[in-house]
N, C-alpha and C positions, 0 to 999 in steps of 0.2 A: 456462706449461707447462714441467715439467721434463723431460730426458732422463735414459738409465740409465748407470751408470760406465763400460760397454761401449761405449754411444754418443759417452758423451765424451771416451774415449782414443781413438776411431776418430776423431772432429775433429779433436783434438790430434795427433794421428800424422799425419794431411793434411798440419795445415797447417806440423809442421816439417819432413816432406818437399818441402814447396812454397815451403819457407825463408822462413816468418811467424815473426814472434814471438809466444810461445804462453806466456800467464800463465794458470796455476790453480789456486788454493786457495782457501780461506776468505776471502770480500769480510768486510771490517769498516769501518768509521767510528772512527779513534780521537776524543777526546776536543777534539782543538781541530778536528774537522772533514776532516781529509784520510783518505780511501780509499786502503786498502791492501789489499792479497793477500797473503796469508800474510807480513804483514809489509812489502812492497813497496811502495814507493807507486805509487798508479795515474798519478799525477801526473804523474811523471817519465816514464814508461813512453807518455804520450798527449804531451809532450813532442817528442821522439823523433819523431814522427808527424806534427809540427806543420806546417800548409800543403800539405802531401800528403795525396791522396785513401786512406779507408782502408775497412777492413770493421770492426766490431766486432760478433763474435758471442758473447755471455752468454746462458746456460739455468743455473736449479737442476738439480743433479743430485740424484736419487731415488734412494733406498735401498730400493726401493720394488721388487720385482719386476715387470715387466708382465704382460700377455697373453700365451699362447701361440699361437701361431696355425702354419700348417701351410702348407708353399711349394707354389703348384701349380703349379713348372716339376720340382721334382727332391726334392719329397715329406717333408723335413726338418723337423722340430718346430723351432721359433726364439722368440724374445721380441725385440721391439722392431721397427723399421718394415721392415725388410732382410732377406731369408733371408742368412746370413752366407757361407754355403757358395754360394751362385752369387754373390754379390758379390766372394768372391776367384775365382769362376771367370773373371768378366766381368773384372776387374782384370788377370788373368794372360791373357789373350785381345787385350785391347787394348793392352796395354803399358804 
């Protein structure tokens, strides 16, 4: 399943709010095998990480427009899983 670029910079803005480290670009495979990110290696990066419990979350992202679909708390046209507009309501509400 993919998400949309919207959804993936709302991840990304989590989780370096929540002081993760946050890789994203283009996954490749060079030529003798090692995975990298936009050049990076994953390698090093899962390294880093080592013996300590972690989360790893990957989605392709979709160029792909969604659905539109319509809030029925506060009646807003939106695309993807969150009316966005009570998600910062709720945000700014709880702290």
């Amino acid at each position: 399943m993919s998400i949309t670029k919207y959804e993936a910079r709302q991840l990304m803005n989590r989780g370096y709010e929540m002081g993760a480290k946050v890789l994203s670009g283009l996954l490749q495979c060079t030529e003798d095998g090692v995975w990298v990110i936009d050049g990076k290696p994953l390698q090093d990066w899962l390294e880093l990480a080592q013996g300590r419990p972690v989360v790893v979350i990957a989605s392709e992202i979709s160029a792909e427009r969604g659905t539109k679909h319509i809030c029925a708390v506060c009646g807003t046209e939106y695309e993807g899983h969150e009316c966005p507009r009570c998600q910062r309501a709720r945000r700014r509400l709880r702290g």
